[in-house]
C-alpha positions in Angstrom: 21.7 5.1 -2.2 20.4 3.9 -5.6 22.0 5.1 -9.0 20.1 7.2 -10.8 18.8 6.4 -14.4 22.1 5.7 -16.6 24.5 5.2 -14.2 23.8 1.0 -13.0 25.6 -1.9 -14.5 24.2 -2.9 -17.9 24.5 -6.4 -16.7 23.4 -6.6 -13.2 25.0 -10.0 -12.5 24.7 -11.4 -8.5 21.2 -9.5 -7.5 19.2 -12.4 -5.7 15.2 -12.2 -5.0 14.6 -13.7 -2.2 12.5 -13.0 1.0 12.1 -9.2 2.0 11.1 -7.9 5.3 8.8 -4.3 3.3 8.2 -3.1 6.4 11.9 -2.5 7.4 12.9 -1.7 4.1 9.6 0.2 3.2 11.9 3.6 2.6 14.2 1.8 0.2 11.0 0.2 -2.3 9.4 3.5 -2.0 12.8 4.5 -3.3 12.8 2.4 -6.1 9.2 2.9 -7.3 9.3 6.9 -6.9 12.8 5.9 -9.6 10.3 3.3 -11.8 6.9 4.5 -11.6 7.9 8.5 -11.7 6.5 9.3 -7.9 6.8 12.6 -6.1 7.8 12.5 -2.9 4.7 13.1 -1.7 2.9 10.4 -3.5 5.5 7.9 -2.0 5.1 9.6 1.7 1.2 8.3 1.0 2.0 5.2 -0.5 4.3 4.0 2.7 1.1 4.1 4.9 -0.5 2.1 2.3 2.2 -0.6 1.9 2.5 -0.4 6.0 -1.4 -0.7 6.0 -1.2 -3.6 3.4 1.3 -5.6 5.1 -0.9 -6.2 8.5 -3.4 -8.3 5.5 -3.3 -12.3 6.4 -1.6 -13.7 4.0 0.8 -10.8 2.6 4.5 -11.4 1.7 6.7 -9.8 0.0 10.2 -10.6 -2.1 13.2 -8.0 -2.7 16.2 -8.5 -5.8 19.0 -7.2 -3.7 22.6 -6.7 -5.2 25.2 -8.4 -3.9 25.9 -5.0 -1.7 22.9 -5.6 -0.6 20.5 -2.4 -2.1 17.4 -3.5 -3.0 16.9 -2.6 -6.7 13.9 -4.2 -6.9 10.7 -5.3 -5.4 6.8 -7.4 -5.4 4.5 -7.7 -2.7 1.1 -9.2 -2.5 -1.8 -10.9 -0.5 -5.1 -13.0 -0.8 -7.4 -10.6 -2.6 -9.8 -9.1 -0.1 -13.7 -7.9 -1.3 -13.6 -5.0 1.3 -10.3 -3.4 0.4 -10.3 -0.1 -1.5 -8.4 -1.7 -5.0 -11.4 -4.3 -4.8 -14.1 -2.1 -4.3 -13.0 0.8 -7.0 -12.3 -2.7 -9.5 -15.7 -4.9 -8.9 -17.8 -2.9 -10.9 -15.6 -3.2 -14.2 -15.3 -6.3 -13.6 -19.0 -7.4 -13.2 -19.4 -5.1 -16.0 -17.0 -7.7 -18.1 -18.5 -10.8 -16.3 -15.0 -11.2 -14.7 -16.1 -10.7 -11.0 -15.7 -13.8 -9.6 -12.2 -13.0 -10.0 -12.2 -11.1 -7.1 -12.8 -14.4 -5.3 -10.1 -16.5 -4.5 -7.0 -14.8 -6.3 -3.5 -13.7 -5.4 -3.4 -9.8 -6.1 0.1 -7.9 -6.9 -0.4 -4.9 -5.3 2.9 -3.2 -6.4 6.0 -4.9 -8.3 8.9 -2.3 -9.1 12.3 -2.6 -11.1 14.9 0.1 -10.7 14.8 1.3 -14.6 19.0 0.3 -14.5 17.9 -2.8 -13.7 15.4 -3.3 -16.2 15.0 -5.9 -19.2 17.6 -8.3 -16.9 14.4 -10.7 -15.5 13.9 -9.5 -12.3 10.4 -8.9 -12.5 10.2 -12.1 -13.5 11.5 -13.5 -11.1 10.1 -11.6 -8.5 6.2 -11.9 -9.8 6.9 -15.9 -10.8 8.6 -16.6 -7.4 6.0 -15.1 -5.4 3.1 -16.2 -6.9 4.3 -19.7 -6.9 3.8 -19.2 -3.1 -0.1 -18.4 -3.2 -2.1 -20.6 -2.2 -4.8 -19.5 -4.2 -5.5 -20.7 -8.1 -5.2 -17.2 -10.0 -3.2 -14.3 -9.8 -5.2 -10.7 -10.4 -3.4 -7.1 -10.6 -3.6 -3.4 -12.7 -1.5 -2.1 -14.7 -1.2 1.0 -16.4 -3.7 0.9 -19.9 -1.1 1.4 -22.3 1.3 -1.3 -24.2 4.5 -1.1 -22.1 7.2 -3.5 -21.3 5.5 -4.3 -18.1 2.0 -5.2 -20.0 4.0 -7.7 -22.1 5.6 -9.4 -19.3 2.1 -10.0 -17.8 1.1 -11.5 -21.3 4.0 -13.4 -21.4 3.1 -14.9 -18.5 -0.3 -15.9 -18.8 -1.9 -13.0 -17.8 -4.9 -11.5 -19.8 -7.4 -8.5 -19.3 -10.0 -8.6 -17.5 -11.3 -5.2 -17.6 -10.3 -1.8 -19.0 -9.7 1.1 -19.3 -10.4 1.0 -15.3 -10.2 4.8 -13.6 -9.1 4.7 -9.8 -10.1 8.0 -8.6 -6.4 8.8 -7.3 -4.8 8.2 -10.6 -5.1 10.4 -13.8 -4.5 7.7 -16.6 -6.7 4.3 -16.6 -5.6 1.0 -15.8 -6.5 -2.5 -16.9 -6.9 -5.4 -14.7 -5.5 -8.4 -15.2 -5.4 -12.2 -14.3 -3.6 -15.3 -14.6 -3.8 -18.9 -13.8 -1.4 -20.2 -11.1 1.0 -21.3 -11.5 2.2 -18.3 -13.8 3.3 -19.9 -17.7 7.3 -19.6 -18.3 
């Protein structure tokens, strides 16, 4: 079971990213999201056909930061952007509107990365978005992120990521998004 907020190590010493079978573990990251990105459990139970869904994509992998217990505390998982899936679809038109389409083409695309909040500010998502990406075969990295300035949205800066488009609104979500992409391999 994962600590709730307050109660991890300040210093989470010995958690390793490394490879992460999702679909096994898909219970666990939903776990850790509903803790990061404030889900009900309903909105998880949906997400976990999603991520299931996702994971059949050519090209999809994922990465876990596991503690040396071995709870996963953390999580990324991407693929080889597709035109014809629903995050592509709802983001081409902002896009074209910005005259960043053609980033659709060719790209890696995050499709979810999650810290436990314990385990925040301590470079796993880092490490999890720069390890996987460095995997891609592709020469740029797109994603969305929540439209507001947040820890998150500086990390993707740090890294070489810029926007693309926003405020984007996905029609399941209440507050807009930006997209954003990076060259590969992601600055350090």
């Amino acid at each position: 079971m994962l600590h709730q907020p307050g109660e991890g190590p300040s210093d989470p010493q010995g958690v390793i990213v490394g490879p992460l079978d999702l679909a096994a573990r898909v219970d666990e990251a939903l776990a850790v999201q509903a803790i990061a990105f404030g889900l009900t459990d309903e909105e998880a139970g949906v997400r976990r056909h999603i991520v299931l869904r996702h994971l059949t994509s050519p090209g999809a992998r994922a990465l876990g930061a596991t503690t040396p217990a071995g709870r996963l505390v953390g999580f990324v998982y991407g693929m080889p952007n597709d035109r014809t899936h629903w995050w592509s679809t709802v983001v081409e038109p902002y896009l074209r509107d910005t005259g960043h389409e053609d980033w659709l083409d060719d790209s890696f695309v995050i499709t979810e990365l999650h810290v436990h909040p314990d385990y925040q500010q301590h470079g796993i998502g880092r490490s999890l978005i720069t390890t996987i990406t460095d995997g891609a075969e592709q020469p740029r990295s797109i994603l969305s992120a929540i439209d507001v300035e947040s820890p998150a949205r500086h990390l993707y800066r740090t890294l070489g990521y810029r926007d693309l488009a926003r405020p984007v609104l996905f029609p399941s979500a209440p507050t807009p998004y930006a997209v954003m992409g990076a060259p590969l391999p992601l600055r350090r």
